[in-house]
N, C-alpha and C positions, 0 to 999 in steps of 0.2 A: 838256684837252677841256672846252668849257662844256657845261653842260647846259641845256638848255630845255625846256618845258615843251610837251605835247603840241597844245595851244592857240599857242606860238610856233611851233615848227615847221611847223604849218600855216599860219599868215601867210605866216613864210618863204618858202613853197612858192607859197602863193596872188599875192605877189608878185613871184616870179620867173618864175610863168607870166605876168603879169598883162603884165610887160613884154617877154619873150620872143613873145608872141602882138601885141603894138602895135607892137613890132618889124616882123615879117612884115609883119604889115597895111602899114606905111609902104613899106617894102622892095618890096612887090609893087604899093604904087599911084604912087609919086614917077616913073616913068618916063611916066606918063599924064597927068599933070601940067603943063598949060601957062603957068600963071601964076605967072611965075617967084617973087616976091615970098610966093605958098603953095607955092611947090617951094624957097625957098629955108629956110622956116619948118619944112616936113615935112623938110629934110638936118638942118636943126638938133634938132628933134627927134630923131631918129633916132642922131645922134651921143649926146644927153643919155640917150637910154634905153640906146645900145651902154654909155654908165659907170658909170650904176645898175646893170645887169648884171654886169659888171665888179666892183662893186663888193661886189652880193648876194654872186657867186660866191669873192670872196679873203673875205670875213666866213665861208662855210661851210667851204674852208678853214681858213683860220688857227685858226680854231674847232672844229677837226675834229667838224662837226657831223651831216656823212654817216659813219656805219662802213660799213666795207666787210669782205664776209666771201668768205672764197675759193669759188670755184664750182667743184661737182666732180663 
């Protein structure tokens, strides 16, 4: 398990909202979208944020950097 500092884990956080929220945004506007050339800009985008996500979420993982405590 690494440990991070209470200052990284808030980054951490702060950027996986940051891209989960730009996500949506893209996700709810690409179908409104007529110009194909910025619709084809905003798919690509949207793939690049779906693998920084990806990417946050196997680092918190592998890192077991969430504990998880049983609920009862």
């Amino acid at each position: 398990m690494r440990h991070l500092t209470a200052g990284e884990v808030l980054s951490l956080n702060g950027l996986l909202q940051m891209e989960t929220n730009s996500l949506a945004v893209a996700k709810a506007t690409v179908g409104v979208i007529t110009d194909q050339q910025l619709k084809n800009l905003t798919q690509a985008g949207m793939t690049a944020s779906e693998a920084r996500i990806r990417g946050l979420q196997q680092f918190i993982t592998e890192n077991e950097i969430v504990e998880t405590a049983e609920v009862q």
